[in-house]
N, C-alpha and C positions, 0 to 999 in steps of 0.2 A: 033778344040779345042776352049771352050768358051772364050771370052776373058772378065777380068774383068777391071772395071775404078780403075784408080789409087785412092788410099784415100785421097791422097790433093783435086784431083777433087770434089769428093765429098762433103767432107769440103766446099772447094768455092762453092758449087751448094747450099748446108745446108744455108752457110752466105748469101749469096746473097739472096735467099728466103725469109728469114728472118728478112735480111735488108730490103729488098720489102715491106714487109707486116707492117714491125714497120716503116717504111716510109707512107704508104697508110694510119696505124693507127691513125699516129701523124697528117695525111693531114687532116684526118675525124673531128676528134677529137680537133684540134687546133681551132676552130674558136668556139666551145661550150664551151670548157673552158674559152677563154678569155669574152666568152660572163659572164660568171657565174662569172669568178672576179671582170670584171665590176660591176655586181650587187653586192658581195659582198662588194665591194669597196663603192656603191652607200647607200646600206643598213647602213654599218658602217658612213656613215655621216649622215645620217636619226638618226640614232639611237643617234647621239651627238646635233644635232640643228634639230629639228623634222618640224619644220613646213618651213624650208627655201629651197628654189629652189635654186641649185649651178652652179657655173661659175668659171672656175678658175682662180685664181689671174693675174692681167696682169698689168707688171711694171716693169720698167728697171733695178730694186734692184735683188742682185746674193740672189739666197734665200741658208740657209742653212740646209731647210729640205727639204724631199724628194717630196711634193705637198702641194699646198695652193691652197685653195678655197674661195669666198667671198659668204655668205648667205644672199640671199634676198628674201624679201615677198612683191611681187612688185616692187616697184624700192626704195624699202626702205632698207637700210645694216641692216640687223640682227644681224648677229655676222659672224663669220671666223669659217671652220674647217680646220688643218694641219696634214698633215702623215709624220710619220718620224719610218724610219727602227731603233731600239734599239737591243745592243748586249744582246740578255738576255743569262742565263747557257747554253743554249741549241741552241742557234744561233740565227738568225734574229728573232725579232718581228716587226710586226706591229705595230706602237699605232697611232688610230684616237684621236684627242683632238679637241673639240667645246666649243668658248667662245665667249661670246657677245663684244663690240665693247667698253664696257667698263675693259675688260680682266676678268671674272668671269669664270671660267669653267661650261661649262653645261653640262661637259658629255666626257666618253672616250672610245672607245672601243680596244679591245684586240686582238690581233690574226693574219692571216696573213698565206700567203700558206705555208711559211715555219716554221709555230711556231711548236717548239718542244721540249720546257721545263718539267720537268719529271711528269707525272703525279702523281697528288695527291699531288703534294709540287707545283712546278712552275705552272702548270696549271691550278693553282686555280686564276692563275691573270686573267681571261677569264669569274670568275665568278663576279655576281652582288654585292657579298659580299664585293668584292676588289674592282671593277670598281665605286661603288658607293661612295666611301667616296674622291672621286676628286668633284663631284659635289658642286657648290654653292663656289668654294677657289677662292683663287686668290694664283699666283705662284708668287716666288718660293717657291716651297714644299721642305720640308726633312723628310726622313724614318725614326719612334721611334719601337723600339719594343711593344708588346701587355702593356708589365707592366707600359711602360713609360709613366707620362702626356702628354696627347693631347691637343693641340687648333686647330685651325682655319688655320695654315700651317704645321698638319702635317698628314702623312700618315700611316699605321701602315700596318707593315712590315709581308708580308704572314710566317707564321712557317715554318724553314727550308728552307726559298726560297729567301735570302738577296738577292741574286744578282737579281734575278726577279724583284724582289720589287724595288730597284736601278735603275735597268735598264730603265723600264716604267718612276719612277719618275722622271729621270734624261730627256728623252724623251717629259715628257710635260710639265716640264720646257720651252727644247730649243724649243719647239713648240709655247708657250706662250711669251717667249722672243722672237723668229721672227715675233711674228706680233705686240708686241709691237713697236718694232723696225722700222717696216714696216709704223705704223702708225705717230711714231715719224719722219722720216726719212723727211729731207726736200723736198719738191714738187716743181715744177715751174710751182708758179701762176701766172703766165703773168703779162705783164706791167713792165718789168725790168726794171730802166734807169740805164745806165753805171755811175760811181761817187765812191765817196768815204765817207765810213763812219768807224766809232770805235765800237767796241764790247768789251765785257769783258768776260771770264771763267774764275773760279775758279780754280789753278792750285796747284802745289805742298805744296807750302807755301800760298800763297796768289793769287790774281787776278793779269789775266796774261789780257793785253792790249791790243788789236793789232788797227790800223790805216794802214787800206788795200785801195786798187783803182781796181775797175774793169773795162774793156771793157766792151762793147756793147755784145761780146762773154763769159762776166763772166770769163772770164782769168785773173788772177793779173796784174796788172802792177807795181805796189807797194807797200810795205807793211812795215810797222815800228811795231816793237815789243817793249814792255814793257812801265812803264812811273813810274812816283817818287814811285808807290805802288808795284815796281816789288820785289818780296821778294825771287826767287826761290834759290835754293843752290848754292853757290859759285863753279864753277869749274865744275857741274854737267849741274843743270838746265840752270843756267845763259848762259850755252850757247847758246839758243833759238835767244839771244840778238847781238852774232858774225853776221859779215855782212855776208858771206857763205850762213847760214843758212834761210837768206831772201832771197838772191839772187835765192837759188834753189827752193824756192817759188815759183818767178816771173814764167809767161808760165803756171802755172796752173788754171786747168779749175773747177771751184766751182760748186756742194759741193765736199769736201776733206773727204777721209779718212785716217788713220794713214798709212796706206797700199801706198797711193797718194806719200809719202814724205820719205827722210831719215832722222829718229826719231833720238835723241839724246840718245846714250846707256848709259844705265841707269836714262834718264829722262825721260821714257814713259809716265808720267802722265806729266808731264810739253809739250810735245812734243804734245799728245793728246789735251790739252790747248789751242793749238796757232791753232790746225785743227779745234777746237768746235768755237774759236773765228771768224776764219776766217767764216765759214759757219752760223753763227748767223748775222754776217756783209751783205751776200750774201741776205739775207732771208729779215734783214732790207732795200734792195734796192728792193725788189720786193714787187708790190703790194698786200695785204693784206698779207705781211709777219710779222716777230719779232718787229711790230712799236709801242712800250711801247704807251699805254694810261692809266689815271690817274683812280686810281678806287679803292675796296675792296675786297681781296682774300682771302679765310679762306687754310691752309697746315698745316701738322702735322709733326714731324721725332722724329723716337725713340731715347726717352733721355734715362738718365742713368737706371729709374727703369716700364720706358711706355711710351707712344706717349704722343709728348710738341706738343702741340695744337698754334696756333696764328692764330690772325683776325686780319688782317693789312692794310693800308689806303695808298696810296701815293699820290704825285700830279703830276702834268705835267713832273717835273724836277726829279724823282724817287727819293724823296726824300719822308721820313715817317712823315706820319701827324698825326695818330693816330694806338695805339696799344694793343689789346689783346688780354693775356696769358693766357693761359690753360682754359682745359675745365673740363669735370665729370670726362675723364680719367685719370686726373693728378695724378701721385705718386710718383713722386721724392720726394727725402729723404725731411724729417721737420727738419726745422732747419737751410736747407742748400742748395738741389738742391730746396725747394720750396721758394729763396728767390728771384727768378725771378718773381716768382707772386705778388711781392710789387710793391706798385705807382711808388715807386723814380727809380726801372730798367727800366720799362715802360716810364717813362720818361726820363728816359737816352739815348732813344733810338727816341726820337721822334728829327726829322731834319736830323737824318742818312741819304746818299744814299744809294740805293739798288745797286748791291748786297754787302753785308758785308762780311768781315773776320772778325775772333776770336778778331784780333787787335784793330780792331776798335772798340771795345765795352769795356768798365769795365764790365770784364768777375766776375763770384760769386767767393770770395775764397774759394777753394776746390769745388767747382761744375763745374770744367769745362766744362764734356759732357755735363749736364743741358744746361748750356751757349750756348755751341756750338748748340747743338740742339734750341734753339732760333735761334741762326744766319744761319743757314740751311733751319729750317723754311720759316724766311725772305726770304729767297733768292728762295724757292720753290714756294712763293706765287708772288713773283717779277717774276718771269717763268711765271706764268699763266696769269699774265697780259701782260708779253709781247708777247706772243705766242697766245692772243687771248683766256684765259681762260680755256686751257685744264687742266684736272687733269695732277697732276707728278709723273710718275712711280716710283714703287720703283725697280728697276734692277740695276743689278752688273754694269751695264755699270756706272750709275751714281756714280759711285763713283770714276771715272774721275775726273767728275767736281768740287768734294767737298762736292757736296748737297745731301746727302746720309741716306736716310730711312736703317735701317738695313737692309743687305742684304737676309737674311730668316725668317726678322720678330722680328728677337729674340735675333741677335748679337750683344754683346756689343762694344761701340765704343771703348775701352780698348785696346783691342788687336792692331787695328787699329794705337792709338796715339805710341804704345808700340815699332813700329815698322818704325815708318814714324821720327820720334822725335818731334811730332807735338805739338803745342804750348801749355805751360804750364797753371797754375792758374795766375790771374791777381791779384797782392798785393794788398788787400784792406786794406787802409792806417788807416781804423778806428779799425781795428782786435786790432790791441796790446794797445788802448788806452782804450776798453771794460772792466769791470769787469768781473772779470771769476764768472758764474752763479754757487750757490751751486747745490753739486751734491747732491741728496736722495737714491742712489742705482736702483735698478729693475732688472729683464726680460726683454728683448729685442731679436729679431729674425731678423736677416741681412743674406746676400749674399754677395759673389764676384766671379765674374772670375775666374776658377782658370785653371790649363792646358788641358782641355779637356771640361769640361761646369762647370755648377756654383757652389758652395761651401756655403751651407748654413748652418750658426750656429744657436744657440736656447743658449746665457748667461745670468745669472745674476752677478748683481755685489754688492757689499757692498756702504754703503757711502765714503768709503775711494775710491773706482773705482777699486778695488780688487777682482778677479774673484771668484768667490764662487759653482760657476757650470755653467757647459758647457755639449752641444749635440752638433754634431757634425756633418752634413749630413743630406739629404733627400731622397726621392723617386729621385729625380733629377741628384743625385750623381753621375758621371761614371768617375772619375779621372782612371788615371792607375792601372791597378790590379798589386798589389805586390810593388808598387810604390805610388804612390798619393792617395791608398786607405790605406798606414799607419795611416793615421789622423785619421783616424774612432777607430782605437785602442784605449782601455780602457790607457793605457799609456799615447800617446800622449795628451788626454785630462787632468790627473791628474799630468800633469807638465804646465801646462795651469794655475789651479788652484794655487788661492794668487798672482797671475799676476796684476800690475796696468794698466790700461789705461790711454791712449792711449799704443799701442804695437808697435816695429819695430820690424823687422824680426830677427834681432840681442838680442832682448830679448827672443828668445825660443828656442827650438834645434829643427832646419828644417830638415824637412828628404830628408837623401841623394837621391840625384837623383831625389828630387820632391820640388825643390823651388819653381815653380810654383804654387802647392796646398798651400804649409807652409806661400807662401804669401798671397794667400785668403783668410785661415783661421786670421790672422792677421788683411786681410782689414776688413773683418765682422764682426769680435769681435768688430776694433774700429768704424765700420758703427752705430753694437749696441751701443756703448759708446755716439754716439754722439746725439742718435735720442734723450738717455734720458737724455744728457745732455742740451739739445733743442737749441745748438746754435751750430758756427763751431767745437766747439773741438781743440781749437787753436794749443794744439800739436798734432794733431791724421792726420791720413793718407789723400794722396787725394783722391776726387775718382779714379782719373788715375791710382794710385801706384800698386793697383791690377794686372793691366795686364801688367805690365810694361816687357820689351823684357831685356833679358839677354843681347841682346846688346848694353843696355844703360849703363849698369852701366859694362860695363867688357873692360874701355878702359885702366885700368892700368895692370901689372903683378899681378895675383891671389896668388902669392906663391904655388901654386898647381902644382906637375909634373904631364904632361897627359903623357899619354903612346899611348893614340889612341885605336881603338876597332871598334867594330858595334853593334849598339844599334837603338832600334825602339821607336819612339817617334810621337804625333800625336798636331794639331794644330788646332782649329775651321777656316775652310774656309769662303766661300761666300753663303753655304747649308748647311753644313754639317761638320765633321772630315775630315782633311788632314793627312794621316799616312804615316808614313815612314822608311825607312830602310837605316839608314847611315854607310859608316866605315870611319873614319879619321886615319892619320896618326901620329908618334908621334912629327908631326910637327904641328898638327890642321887642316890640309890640307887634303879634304874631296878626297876619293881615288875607290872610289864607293856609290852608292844611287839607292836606287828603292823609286818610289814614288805612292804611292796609295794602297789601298786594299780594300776588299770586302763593307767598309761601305764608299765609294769613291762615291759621288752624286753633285758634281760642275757643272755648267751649260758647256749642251753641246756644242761644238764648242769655245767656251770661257773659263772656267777654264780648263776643260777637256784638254789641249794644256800641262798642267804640266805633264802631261801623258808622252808627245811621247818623243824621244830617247833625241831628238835635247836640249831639256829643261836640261834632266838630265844630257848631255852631256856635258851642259856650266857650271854647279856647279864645276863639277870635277876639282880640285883642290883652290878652293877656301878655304881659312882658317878662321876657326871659330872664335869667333863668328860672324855671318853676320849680314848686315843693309839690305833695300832692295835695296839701292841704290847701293849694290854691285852685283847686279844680273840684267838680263836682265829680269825686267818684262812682263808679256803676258799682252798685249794692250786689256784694258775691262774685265779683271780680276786679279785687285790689290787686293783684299781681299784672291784670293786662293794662290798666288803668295808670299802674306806677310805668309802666312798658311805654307805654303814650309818654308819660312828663318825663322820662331818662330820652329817649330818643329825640323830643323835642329841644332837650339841654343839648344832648350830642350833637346835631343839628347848627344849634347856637353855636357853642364853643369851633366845629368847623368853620364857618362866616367870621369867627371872634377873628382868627388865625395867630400868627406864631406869638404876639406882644400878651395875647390874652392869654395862650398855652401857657407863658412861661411864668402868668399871676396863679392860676388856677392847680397848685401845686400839692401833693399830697402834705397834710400837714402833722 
């Protein structure tokens, strides 16, 4: 009788065959494929810096993408290409990015063995149509849709494929910010001597001190914090100043990172401070490091309505010899932020030491950010002198130190002051002695801030300063739909009408759940008041009131009962929109949050941290409304951090609704 093999056998004879052969396959076949991603790999950085022969980055810095390379044409630096994996819809991308050595992008490529974004929507990020409008930027980019104005940081977002379009952007961002980083990052230039010298950052409130000592091995040996100009918060910052806090200094080996130390909860940016100081001290003790010489630096930082230009002089002792202000770009308000372009501020400023705070200046009344944006300046061209003349980046990081170009180009400092409780107007003691200028009436067109990007009116007014007609919104417009886009209603503006100027927020019926817009429309009615008033507008709004945070003004009882709920509410970050999803309790006490959604484009590795579990884990239960000093900020992104605590107030204040709107008043 025949005998047959059992059917397992068989099975394992089938497998094992099979195994054999997709083994032999894989043995043939592995070394042609890696051969051909190589070149793919090769081609895509050709195709980003074309004429540069590569090498890859070599430096004891933890890099946060996935490969760096240095481009040379001879033994000359070209520029940088970086690869970095992005989550697109569809899973891993690639993205190649190449920028010269003054950070410009020259080029980016798409794709990657696992790219698999839907065809005909994601897949279009692959083509030249999309790849080509990164050329010639400087980052940070952010995504606009096709209808939206474009300039020079932004990107426009493929149809149908946000998250694609996100993803990449978001990608050569952090690509762009590690080699800026890399190129900032301090080096050791030989010639150390051990000793001790004093540095100064730019800290929470003010410049933070330090008087450090190092070894021979660059290790502390001592370090004193603060001096008569220490200004940080009481009970928060100030604690940099506790002896603990030095002592666990001491043993550390320079340069520092915030990561190096244990930070003060909730003084990150003061904590950050004392690590920037220490390490600009380190850099002064090494030859050709941070050793200020006397000289002329021209820097720019975005003021209130465009980049505040300054050409500035100092001498040996960092002090200012000669100064100035603005250039062709100038357009802050007439009237008022253009009253830094007079003699007698320019003079006001001549025998300052670098670096400045707001304090130290007779700031313009009602021009703050103007102001500030002067003192930023200073202090960014005070950088390049003492660093040997490099330009000053504009990155999220710097906004550490104080010295802070908008972070996407575009962002008002508003939000910023709104949230930090950062220093006011400086009373200018000849304001109430002025005669008030007759008013003539006119048209005027102004902007503000308002909860999601800017709010622009189109009024006129009477000779009495009585509004006679109003528009309301632009192409630029994206407040909340159903919420912040009521102003645009034929309503809202026909209770506008017969209004005098100057307006507080208490002269019009704000719409519930959108103070934030109700008060922009307010600051730009009186921005117009004042342009054609052509002086301050002695009652009319600041520039700051605009973006003023719900948490300033909400420390007394609203009379409002909350009940608590979940409501979605969104914030300008450091790029882009910070959205969110809160539910409070009806205690105020936040009892869940999700943070982020699809137009989500914060710098990676840095704002992107609001993301993970850990962030949203430490809100939880916190009660509304928040400062940011109530939260444990993400170290090198304070702009997406304050984006989180504004959007969480916004949030509140909608659930407050109209009893709470009408406490919550610009004051």
């Amino acid at each position: 009788m025949k005998k047959e093999m059992p059917a397992w056998l068989v099975l394992a004879i089938i497998m094992l065959v099979a195994a054999l052969c997709l083994a032999g396959t894989n043995l043939i076949t592995k070394g042609p494929i890696k051969d051909q991603e190589a070149l793919n790999a090769d081609k895509a950085r050709k195709a980003v810096l074309a004429d540069a022969e590569f090498e890859p980055f070599q430096g004891e810095q933890e890099l946060s993408i996935d490969q760096l390379f240095v481009g040379k044409k001879g033994d000359e630096v070209i520029g940088y290409v970086g690869v970095i994996t992005a989550k697109g819809y569809g899973g891993d991308i690639e993205v190649t990015v190449g920028l010269t050595p003054d950070g410009i992008i020259t080029g980016i490529s798409v794709g990657g063995a696992n790219f698999a974004e839907t065809a005909g929507l994601g897949a279009k990020a692959k083509e030249p149509k999309f790849t080509d409008q990164f050329k010639g930027k400087i980052a940070p980019l952010r995504v606009i849709k096709q209808s939206d104005e474009a300039d020079d940081s932004t990107i426009d977002s493929i149809t149908a494929a946000t998250i694609t379009t996100n993803a990449i952007t978001r990608g050569v961002n952090s690509v762009v910010k590690q080699v800026v980083d890399l190129l900032k990052a301090p080096v050791d230039l030989g010639g150390f001597k051990a000793g001790t010298t004093t540095a100064s950052v730019q800290g929470f409130a003010g410049p933070v001190v330090v008087e450090v000592t190092f070894d021979d091995n660059k290790t502390i040996t001592d370090i004193k914090i603060g001096d008569d100009s220490f200004a940080e918060t009481p009970g928060i910052g100030d604690k940099v100043l506790a002896p603990e806090f030095a002592q666990m200094l001491i043993g550390k080996s320079a340069p520092l990172t915030i990561n190096d130390i244990d930070a003060i909860s909730k003084a990150t940016i003061t904590s950050q401070a004392v690590v920037d100081a220490i390490n600009v001290a380190i850099e002064q003790l090494s030859s050709g490091g941070m050793v200020f010489s006397a000289g002329t630096a021209t820097a720019s930082v975005q003021g209130f309505a465009g980049p505040v230009v300054v050409e500035v002089t100092f001498d040996d002792n960092k002090i200012i010899t000669d100064i100035k202000i603005g250039d062709d770009s100038f357009a802050e308000t007439p009237g008022i932020g253009d009253k830094v372009l007079a003699p007698e501020f320019a003079q006001m400023l001549i025998g300052k030491s670098a670096p400045l705070a707001i304090k130290d200046i007779d700031a313009i009344s009602k021009a703050t950010i103007t102001s500030q944006a002067v003192v930023d300046a200073i202090n960014a061209a005070f950088e390049q002198l003492l660093s040997g003349g490099g330009e000053v980046s504009d990155e999220e990081s710097d906004d550490i130190n104080g010295v802070i170009d908008s972070d996407d180009g575009t962002k008002s400092d508003d939000t910023d002051n709104s949230l930090d409780g950062d220093v006011g107007d400086s009373a200018d003691s000849s304001d109430a002695d002025d005669a008030e200028p007759i008013f003539k009436g006119g048209t005027a067109s102004a902007s503000a801030p308002g909860g999601v990007g800017p709010v622009a009116v189109k009024v006129t007014f009477d000779a009495d300063k009585s509004i006679t007609d109003i528009i309301i919104g632009d192409d630029s417009f994206v407040e909340t739909e159903g919420r912040g886009t009521k102003v645009l209603e034929p309503e809202f503006a026909r209770m506008l009408i017969g209004k005098v100027a100057p307006l507080t927020i208490e002269d019009i019926d704000a719409i519930s759940g959108a103070t934030f817009t109700s008060k922009a429309v307010v600051q730009a009615i009186n921005t117009a008041y004042e342009q054609l008033l052509g002086n301050d507008g002695k009652d009319g709004d600041d520039e700051n009131d605009g973006g003023e945070s719900v948490a300033d003004n909400n420390n007394g009882d609203t009379g409002a009962v909350f009940q608590g709920g979940t409501v979605s509410a969104s914030a300008p970050g450091g790029v882009g929109p910070v959205a969110i999803k809160v539910t409070f309790d009806a205690n105020k006490s936040i009892t869940d949050i999700i943070i982020g959604d699809d137009s989500f484009v914060e710098t990676e590795g840095r704002g992107t941290k609001v993301l993970e579990p850990e962030f949203a884990q430490m809100l939880i239960g916190k009660v509304a409304p928040l400062t940011i000093e109530d939260i444990d900020a993400i170290s090198g992104a304070t702009y997406t951090s304050k984006a989180v605590v504004q959007a969480i107030n916004a949030a509140y204040e909608q659930l407050l609704g109209d009893e709470a709107n009408n406490a919550l008043e610009v004051k």
